[in-house]
N, C-alpha and C positions, 0 to 999 in steps of 0.2 A: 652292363647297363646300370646296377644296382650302385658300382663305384662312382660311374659317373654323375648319378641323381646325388647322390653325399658329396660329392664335390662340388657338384652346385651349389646344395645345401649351403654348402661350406663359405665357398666366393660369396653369395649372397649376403650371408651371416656376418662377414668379416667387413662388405662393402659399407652394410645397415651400420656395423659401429664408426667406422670411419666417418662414415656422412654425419652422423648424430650420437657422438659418443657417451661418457655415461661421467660425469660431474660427482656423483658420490652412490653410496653405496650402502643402505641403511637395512640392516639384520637379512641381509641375503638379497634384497630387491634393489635392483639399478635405478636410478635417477637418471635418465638422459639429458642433454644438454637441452634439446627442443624443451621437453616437458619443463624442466626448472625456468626457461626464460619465457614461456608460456606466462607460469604462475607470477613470474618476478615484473613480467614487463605491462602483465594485466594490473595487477595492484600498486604499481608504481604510478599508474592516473588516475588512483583515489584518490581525491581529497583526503589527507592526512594518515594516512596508509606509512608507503615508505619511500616517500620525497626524498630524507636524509638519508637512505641504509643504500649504502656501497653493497654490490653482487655478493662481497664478501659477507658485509654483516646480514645480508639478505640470505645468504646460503645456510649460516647459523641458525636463522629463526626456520626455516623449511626444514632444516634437520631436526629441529624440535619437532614440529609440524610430523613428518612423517614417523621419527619415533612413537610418538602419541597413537598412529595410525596402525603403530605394529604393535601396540599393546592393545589395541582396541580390537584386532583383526586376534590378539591372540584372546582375548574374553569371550569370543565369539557374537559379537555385539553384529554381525554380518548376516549373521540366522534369526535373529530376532525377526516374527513375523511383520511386524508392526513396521521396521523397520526396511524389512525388504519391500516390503509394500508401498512405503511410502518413495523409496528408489527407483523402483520399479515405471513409477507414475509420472515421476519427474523425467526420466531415461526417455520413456513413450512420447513425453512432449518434445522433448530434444530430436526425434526421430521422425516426426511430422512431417519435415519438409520434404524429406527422402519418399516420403508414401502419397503426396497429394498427388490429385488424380485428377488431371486437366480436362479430361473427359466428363467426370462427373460433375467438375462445378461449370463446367459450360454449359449441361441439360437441364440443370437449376437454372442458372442465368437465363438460360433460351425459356425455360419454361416460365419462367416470369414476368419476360418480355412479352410472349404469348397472351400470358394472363391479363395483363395490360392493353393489348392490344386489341382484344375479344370487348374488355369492358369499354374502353376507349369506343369501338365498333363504329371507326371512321371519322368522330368528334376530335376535337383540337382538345389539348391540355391545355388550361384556365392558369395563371399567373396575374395576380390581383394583391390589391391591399383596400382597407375599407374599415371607416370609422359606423362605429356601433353605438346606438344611443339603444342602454337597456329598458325592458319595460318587465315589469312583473309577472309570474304566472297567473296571481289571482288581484290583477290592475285594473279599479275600474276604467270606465270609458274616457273620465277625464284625464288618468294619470297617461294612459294612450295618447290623448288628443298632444296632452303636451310633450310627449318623447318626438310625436309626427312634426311636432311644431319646431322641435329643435335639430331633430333633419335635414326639416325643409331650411331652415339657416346655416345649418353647414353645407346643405348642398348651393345654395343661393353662394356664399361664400367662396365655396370654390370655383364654381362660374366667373366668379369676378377677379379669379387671379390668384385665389389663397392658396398657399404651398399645402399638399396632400399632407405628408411625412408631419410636418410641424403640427399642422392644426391634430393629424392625428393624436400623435404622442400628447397635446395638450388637452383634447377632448371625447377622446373615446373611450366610454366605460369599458372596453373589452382590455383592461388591463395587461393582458398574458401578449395582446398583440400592439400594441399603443406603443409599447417602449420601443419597436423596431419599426416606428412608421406605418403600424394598420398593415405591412405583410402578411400573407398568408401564404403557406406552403399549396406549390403548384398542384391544379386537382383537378377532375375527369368525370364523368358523369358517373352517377350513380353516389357519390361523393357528397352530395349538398342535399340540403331540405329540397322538395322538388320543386316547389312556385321560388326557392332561392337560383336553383339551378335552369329554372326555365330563362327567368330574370337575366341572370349574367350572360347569359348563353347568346343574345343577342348584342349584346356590346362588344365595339370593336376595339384594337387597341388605342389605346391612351384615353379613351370615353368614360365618362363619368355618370353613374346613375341616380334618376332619381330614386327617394329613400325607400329600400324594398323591405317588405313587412316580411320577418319567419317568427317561430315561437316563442323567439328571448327578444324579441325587439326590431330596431329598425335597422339597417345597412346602407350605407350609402360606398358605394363599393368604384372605384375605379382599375381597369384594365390595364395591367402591366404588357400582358402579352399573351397571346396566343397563337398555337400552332400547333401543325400535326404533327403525331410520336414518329420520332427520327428511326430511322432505319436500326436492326438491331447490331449493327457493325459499326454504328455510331454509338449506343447506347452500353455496349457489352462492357466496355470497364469499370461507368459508374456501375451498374447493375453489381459484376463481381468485385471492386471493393467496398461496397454495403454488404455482400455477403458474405468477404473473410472479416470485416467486423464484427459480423454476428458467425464467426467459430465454421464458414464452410471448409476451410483446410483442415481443420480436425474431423469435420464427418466425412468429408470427401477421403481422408487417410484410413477410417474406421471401417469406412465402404469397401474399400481394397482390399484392407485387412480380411474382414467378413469375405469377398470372394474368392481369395487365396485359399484362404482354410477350407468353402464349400469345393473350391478344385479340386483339394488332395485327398476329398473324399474321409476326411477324418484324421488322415493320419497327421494332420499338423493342427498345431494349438495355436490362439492369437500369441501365447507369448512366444511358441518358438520362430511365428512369422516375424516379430518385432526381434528377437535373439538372432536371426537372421540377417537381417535389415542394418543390426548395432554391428553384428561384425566383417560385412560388406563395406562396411562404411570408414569405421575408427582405421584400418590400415594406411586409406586414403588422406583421411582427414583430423591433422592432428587436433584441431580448435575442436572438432567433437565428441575427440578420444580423451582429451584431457578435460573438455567440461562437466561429463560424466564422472569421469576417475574424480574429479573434484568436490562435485554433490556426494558422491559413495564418500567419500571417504571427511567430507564435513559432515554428513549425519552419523557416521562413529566416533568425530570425535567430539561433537556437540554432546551426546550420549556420555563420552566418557567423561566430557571436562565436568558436566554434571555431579558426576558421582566422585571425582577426584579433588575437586576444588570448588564448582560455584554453590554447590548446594552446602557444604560445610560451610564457605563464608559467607553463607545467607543465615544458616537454623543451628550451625553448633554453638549454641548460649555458653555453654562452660570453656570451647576454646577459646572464643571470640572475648570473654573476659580475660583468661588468662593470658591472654594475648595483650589486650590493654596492659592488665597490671604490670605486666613487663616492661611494657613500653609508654609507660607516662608521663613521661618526660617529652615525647613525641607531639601527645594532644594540649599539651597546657595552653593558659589562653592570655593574652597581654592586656584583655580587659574583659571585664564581667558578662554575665548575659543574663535573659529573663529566659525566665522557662515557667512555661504556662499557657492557656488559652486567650485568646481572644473572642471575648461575647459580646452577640447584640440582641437586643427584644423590642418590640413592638410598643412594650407599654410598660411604666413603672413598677407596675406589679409582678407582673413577669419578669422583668428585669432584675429584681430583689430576689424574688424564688431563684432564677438561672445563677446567679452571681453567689448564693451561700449554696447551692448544689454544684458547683463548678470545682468552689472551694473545699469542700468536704471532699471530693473527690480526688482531688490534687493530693491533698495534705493522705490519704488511703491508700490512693495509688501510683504515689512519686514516679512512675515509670510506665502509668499508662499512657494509653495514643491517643486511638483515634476514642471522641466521644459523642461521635455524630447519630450513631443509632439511640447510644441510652439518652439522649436528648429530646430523639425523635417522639421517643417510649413515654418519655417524662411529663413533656411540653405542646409535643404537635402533635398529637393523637389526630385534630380535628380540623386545625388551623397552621400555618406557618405562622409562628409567632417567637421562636427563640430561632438563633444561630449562636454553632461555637465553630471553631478553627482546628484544623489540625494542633498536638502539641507543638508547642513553639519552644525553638532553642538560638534565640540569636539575639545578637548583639546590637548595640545604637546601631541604626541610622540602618539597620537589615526590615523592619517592618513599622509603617506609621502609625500604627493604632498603637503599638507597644510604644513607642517613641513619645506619644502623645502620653500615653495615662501609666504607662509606667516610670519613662525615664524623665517626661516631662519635659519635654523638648520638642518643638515644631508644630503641625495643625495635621491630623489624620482625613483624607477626603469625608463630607457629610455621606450621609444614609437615610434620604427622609422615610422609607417604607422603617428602616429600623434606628430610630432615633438612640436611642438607648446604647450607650457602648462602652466598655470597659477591658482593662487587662487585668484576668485572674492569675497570679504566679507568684515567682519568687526571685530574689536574683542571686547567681551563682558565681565566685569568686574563681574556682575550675570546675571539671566534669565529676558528676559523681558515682559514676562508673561508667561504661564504655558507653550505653543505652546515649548517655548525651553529645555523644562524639560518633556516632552508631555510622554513617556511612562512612563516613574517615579512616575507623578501624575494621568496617568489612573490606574496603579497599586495599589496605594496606596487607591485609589477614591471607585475603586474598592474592596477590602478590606473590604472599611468604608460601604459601599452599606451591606456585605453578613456581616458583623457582627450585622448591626442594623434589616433586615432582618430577621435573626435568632434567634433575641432578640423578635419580634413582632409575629414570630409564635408559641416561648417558651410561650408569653405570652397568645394564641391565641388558641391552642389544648392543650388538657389533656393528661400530660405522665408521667409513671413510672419505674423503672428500678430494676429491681430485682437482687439486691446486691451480695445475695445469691445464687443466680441461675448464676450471670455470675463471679464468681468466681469459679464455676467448667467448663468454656470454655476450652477445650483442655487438660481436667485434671477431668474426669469422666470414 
C-alpha cells in the first residue's frame, strides 16, 4: 500500500510538471510557466508597463524581480512584525469572497425590509420633487407674508402649464435640490415634519400642491409617485447591493469566521480559520495563488529597494554629489537659467521688505528651498500679505513671472489680491553643483544604484532559465 501511495505521489508529481512546467529557476525556487504568464500577461495591459518587452526581455526583468525576493527572503524582511501584518490583512481581503455568508446577508437584507415595512405600516412610499421658497427662523410677519406671496406665483404658474424641473432649478432656494429638478429621495412616514407629511399624504400622483408651511419656509411640492413597498423578492437586490456597498461581504465573512472558531471550541484561531481557507483555495485557483504570492513578495521588496537604492538616491548628499562631479558633462545646459524665487505682496511696503529679505537669503543660502514658513514667521503672522515660490531653477519660456521680470520677455498673468511682483535671483551659465540639476541626478544615481545591485545578486544566487519552456508562454 505504502509503494503504491509514492507512486501516485509520484504520477501526480510528474503529471503537475508536465501540465505547467517550470520556465526558470532562481536560488533553488521554480518559476512555473502558469505563474510567469500570470505576471507577464497581467502587466502587459498596463499602460506603459511592458507593451515593448518580448517574453524574452520580460523573463529578464522577473528574474531580476525574483532575485531581489530571495535576498529579501534571505534578510529576513518576511518576520518583520510590521510587515507580516500588514500581509496578513491584505491576504484576509483576498479571501473574502470564499467566507461570505449568503445566509447572513439575507437576515440583514430581510431585516431591513422588515424595518421598512413596520414603519411603512401599510402607507405608500412618497416620490415627489418641490420648489421651496425659504423664510427665516426669526422672520417677521412681513418677510412671511412675502415668501407665501411668491408661492402662491409659482404655484399659480404651474397651474397654467409651467415646466416643474425648469422653474425649479431656476427658483428654488433649496439649492442642494434645485440643480436636479426640486427631486427628493423617495420617503415614508415618519420621514417629514408632520403638518408636511399630513400635507403630501393626500396628493395623488402627478398633483400639485398648494404652498405647504414647515419650519424653513414654504413647499410647493408635486407628486411623482406613489405606491405600496413591493414585495421583499422584488426588493432583495437593491436592498443587498446597498449593503455590499456598505462592507456586508466583509461582516458577513467575519461572522463566519467568528462561528467557526466558537464551533471548535477554542481550539482554532481567526488566522488559522483564514490559513485554512488560503490553502483550500490557492491549489485550485491560480489568479489567487499568485495575487497573494505577489503582494508577499512586493512588500519585500518595496522594503528592500528602500534600503538598497531609493532611500540612498533620495538623502546620500555626499554620493549624490560625487555622482554629479563625475558626471558633468551629462547635466550641462545649452542656455542659461534663473534661479531664485518669485515674490508677491499686497502693498509697496511689503513688497520692499519681502524683496531685500528674499535677497539676503539667496545670496546666505545659495541652496536653500523652500521659504514658505520663514515668510510666514516674517510677514504673515496676522495677515496674508507676502507670497514666495518654491526655489526656481529654469529656463526662458519654463515660468511667466521669471520671463517677465527677469529675462524680460512676454506679460506674466495679473494678481489683483497681490499687485506687487517680482523675480528675486540670479542667472546661471551651468549648475553649481548637483542641488541644481537635483532630480536629473537622483534619477540617474538611481538608475546606477539598481543596475549595479542587480549585477551583485546575478552574481550572488544560482539561476536558470528554461529557454524552451518559455518559448511556449502564451503559445501552449
Amino acid at each position: 500500500m505504502k509503494k503504491q501511495l509514492i507512486f501516485l505521489f509520484a504520477a501526480v508529481s510528474l503529471g503537475a510538471f508536465a501540465q505547467d512546467p517550470v520556465v526558470m529557476t532562481v536560488n533553488g525556487k521554480d518559476v512555473t510557466r502558469s505563474e510567469f504568464e500570470y505576471s507577464y500577461n497581467k502587466n502587459r495591459d498596463v499602460e506603459g508597463a511592458v507593451e515593448q518587452k518580448s517574453v524574452e526581455e520580460y523573463a529578464e526583468m522577473y528574474l531580476n524581480y525574483k532575485l531581489k525576493v530571495a535576498a529579501a527572503e534571505d534578510a529576513n524582511l518576511d518576520t518583520v512584525s510590521s510587515m507580516k501584518k500588514e500581509f496578513l490583512s491584505y491576504r484576509d481581503i483576498q479571501l473574502t469572497p470564499y467566507l461570505v455568508d449568503e445566509e447572513f446577508i439575507d437576515s440583514v437584507a430581510r431585516a431591513i425590509y422588515d424595518r421598512q415595512a413596520k414603519q411603512l405600516n401599510g402607507q405608500d412610499i412618497l416620490t415627489m420633487q418641490h420648489i421651496q421658497i425659504l423664510v427665516p427662523s426669526n422672520g417677521t410677519q412681513d418677510v412671511k407674508d412675502a415668501a407665501l406671496s411668491r408661492a402662491d406665483s409659482i404655484y399659480n404658474a404651474l397651474q397654467a402649464g409651467a415646466d416643474f424641473d425648469a422653474l425649479a432649478q431656476k427658483v428654488s432656494e433649496n439649492r442642494n435640490t434645485a440643480r436636479y429638478g426640486g427631486r427628493l429621495a423617495p420617503v415614508g412616514p415618519g420621514m417629514l415634519p408632520k403638518d408636511f407629511e399630513t400635507a403630501v399624504y393626500k396628493l395623488q400622483k402627478d398633483e400639485i400642491s398648494k404652498p405647504i408651511e414647515t419650519p424653513d419656509g414654504y413647499h410647493v411640492v408635486k407628486m411623482l409617485n406613489r405606491a405600496p413597498l413591493p414585495p421583499y423578492s422584488q426588493e432583495k437586490d437593491a436592498i443587498v447591493t446597498y449593503l455590499k456597498q456598505q462592507g456586508i461581504e466583509e461582516a458577513s465573512a467575519d461572522n463566519r469566521i467568528q462561528k467557526i472558531v466558537a464551533q471548535s471550541g477554542g481550539t482554532l484561531t481567526r488566522e488559522a480559520v483564514l490559513d485554512s481557507v488560503m490553502h483550500a483555495h490557492v491549489g485550485t485557483d491560480n489568479d489567487l495563488k499568485y495575487l497573494i504570492a505577489e503582494y508577499h513578495d512586493g512588500l519585500l521588496l518595496y522594503e528592500l529597494s528602500q534600503r538598497e537604492v531609493w532611500t540612498p538616491a533620495r538623502e546620500d548628499e555626499a554620493a549624490l554629489t560625487n555622482y554629479y562631479n563625475s558626471h558633468k558633462a551629462n547635466y550641462a545646459w545649452k542656455e542659461p537659467r534663473f534661479k531664485g524665487y518669485v515674490i508677491q505682496a499686497k502693498d509697496k511696503k511689503t513688497f520692499n521688505a519681502l524683496k531685500k529679505y528674499v535677497k539676503k537669503y539667496a545670496k546666505t543660502n545659495p541652496d536653500g528651498t523652500d521659504l514658505t514658513n520663514l515668510v510666514k514667521e516674517e510677514f504673515n503672522k496676522e495677515n496674508l500679505v507676502a507670497k514666495v515660490s518654491r526655489k526656481l531653477v529654469v529656463k526662458a519660456g519654463a515660468n511667466k513671472y521669471v520671463d517677465q521680470y527677469f529675462f524680460k520677455q512676454g506679460t506674466a498673468p495679473e494678481t489683483p489680491d497681490f499687485p506687487f511682483t517680482t523675480a528675486v535671483g540670479r542667472k546661471l551659465k551651468a549648475p553649481s553643483s548637483y542641488l541644481d540639476v537635483k532630480e536629473a541626478v537622483q534619477a540617474d544615481y538611481q538608475e546606477t544604484l539598481e543596475k549595479e545591485w542587480v549585477e551583485r545578486l546575478r552574481a550572488r544566487y544560482p539561476y536558470t532559465i528554461n529557454k524552451d519552456v518559455l518559448s511556449t508562454v502564451n503559445n501552449h
